[in-house]
C-alpha positions in Angstrom: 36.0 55.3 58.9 33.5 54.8 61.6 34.4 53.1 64.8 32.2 50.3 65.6 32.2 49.1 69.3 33.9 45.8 70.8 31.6 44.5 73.4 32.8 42.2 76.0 31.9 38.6 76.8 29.9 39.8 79.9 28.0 42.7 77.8 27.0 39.9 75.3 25.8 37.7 78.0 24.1 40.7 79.4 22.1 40.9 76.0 21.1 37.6 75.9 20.2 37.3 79.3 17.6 40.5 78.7 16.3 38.7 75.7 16.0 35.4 77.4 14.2 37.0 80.3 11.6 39.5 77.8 10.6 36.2 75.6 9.9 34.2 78.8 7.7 36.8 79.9 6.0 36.4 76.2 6.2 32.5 76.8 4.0 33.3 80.2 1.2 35.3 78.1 1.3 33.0 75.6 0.7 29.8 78.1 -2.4 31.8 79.6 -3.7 31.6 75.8 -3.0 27.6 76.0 -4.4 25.9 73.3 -7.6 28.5 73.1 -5.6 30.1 69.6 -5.6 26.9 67.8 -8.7 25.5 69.4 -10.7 28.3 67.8 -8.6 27.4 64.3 -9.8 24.1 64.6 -13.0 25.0 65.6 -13.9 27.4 62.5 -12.4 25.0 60.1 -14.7 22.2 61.6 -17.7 25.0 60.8 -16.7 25.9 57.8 -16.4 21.9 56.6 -20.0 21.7 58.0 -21.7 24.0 56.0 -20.4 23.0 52.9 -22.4 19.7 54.3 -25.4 21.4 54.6 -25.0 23.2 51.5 -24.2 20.0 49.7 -27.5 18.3 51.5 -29.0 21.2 50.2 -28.3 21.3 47.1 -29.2 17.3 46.6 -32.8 18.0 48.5 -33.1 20.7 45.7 -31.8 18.2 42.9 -34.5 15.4 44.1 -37.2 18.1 44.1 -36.4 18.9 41.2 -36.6 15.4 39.4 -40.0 15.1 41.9 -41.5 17.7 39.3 -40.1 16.8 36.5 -41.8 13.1 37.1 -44.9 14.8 37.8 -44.9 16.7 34.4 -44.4 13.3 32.7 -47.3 11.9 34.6 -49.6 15.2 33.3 -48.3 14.6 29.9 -49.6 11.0 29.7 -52.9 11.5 31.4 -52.9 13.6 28.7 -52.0 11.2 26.1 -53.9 8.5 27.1 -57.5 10.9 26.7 -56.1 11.5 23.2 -56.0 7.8 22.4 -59.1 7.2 24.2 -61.1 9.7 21.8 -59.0 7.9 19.0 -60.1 4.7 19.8 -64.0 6.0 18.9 -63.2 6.4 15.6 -60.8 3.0 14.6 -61.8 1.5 11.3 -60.3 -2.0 12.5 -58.8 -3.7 15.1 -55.1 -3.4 14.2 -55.7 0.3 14.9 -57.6 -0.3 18.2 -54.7 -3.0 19.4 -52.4 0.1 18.3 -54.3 2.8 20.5 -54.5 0.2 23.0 -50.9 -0.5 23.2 -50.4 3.2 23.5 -52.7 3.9 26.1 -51.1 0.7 28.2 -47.5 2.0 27.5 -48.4 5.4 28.7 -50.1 3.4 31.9 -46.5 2.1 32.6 -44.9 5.5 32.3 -47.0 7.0 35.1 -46.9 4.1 37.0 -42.3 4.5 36.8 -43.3 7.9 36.8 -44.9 7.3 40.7 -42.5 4.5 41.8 -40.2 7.0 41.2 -41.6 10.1 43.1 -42.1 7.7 45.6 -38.8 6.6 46.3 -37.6 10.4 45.3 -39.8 11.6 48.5 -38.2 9.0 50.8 -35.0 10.1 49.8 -36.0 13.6 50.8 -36.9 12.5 53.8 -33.3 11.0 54.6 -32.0 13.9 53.7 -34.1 16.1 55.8 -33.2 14.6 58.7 -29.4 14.9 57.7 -29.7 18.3 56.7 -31.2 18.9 60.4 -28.7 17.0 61.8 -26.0 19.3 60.3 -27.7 22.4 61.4 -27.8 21.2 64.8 -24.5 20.2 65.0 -23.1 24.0 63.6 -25.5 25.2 66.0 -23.7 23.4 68.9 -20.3 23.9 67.4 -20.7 28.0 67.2 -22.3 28.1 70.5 -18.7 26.5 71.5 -16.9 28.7 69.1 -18.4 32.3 70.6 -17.5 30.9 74.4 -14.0 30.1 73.3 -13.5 33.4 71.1 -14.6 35.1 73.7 -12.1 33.6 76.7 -9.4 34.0 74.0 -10.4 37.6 73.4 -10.7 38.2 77.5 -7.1 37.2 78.0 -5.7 39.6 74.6 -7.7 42.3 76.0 -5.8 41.6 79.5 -2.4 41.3 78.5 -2.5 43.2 75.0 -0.5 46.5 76.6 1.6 43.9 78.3 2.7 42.3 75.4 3.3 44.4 73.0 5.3 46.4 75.8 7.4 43.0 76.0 7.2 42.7 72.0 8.7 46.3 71.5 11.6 44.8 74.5 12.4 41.9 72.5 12.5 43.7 69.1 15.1 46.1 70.7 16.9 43.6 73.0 17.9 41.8 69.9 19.7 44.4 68.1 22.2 44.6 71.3 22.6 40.7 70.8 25.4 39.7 68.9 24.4 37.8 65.1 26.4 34.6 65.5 25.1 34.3 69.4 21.2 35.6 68.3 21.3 32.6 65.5 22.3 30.0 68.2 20.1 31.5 70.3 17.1 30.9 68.3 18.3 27.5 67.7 18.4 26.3 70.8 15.1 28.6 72.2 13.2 26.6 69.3 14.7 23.0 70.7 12.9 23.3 74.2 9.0 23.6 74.9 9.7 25.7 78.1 11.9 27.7 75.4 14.7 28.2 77.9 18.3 29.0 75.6 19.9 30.7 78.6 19.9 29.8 82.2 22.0 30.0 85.1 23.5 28.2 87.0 21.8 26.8 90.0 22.7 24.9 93.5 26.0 23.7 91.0 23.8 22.4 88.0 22.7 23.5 85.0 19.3 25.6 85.4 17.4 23.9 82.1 18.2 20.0 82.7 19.5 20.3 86.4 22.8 18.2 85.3 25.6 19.0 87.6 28.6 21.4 86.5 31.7 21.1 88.1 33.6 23.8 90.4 36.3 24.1 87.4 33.3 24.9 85.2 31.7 27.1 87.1 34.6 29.2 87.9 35.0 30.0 84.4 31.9 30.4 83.8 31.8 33.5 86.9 35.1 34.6 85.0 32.7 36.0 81.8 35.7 35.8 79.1 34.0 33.4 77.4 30.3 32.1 76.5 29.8 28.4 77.9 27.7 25.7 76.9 25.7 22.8 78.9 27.8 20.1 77.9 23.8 17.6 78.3 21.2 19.9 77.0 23.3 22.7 74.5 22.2 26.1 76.5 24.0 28.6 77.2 25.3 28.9 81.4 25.5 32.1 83.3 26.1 32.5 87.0 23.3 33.5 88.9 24.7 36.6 90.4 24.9 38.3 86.4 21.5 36.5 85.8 20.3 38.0 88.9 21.4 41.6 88.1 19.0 41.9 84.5 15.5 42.8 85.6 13.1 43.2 83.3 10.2 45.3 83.4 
């Protein structure tokens, strides 16, 4: 049966001391992105909601072009009519089929008449939506000009700090397979509870290194001692002393 190793209170607090100290130096690349990752996120989604405007404007101008035509081949097709009645109304026998003809010819007057309200007000609406659909473009214009800057200070601080931080991924990745289950689950726990993403700190001038409460002599001593892992009794982190913090340098 294979012998699996015991480690020690201090060796654990070792382990998650180097892991503490790899992620922070993650956190720090990850601050000099900022917001710039989800900025650029936003950014695109923004784009992408604005030409689906202009597509829509598009496709309406399109639509009311359309019907424009369509109004105009109705106002063809009774110019059309009306010279049919007119050559009709030569050769009426009597005046019921004259007032018929006539009727006709006034009915197709009135179609063409719709027929150029309607373009009419079809061509103003155009003209609305021209000036929308130039607005839009404008206004994806502006917002990939901002896009490209951003992209491109994003993509200036991965080109930086890429070797850096997959160095520091590759640490992490390892340093948590030396970290013992229970204490990596807490760990995360608490990392995930605090911005600053502090889940192990030491103790400094006699407080407590994330909330800077104080922690008394008898506390201390035992926590110097390394026989077992202590907690902030205010904020939940786990305490080292400084001098074991001290001694894990990370590289």
């Amino acid at each position: 049966m294979a012998h699996v190793k015991e480690f020690s209170v201090e060796e654990k607090l070792v382990s998650l001391v180097t892991l503490q100290k790899i992620e922070s130096k993650l956190d720090e690349i990850r601050i000099l992105k900022g917001e710039l990752p989800m900025e650029v996120a936003d950014l695109e989604d923004e784009i992408t909601g604005l030409h689906s405007r202009q597509t829509r404007i598009e496709e309406e101008i399109n639509g009311v072009t359309e019907f424009i035509e369509q109004r105009k081949t109705a106002i063809k097709e009774a110019e059309a009519l009306i010279k049919k009645y007119e050559k009709q109304s030569s050769n009426v026998k009597n005046n019921r089929e004259f007032e018929a003809i006539n009727k006709e010819v006034e009915m197709q007057q009135l179609e063409m008449k719709l027929a150029e309200k309607h373009i009419k007000d079809a061509t103003e609406e155009i003209a609305e939506k021209a000036v929308l659909l130039e607005k839009a473009k404008k206004n994806i214009a502006a917002k990939e000009g901002v896009l490209a800057t951003k992209k491109g200070e994003l993509e200036k601080i991965i080109t930086a700090n890429e070797k850096e931080e997959k160095h520091f991924n590759k640490l992490a990745a390892d340093a948590k397979e030396h970290v013992d289950s229970r204490l990596l689950t807490s760990y995360e726990k608490i990392r995930k509870s605090y911005r600053n993403g502090l889940a192990v700190v030491p103790v400094e001038r006699d407080a407590c290194g994330g909330c800077f409460n104080a922690i008394p002599p008898q506390k201390q001593s035992e926590i110097k001692q390394h026989k077992k892992v202590m907690i902030c009794e205010n904020c939940g982190r786990i305490l080292v002393d400084d001098e074991l913090s001290a001694k894990v340098e990370v590289k």
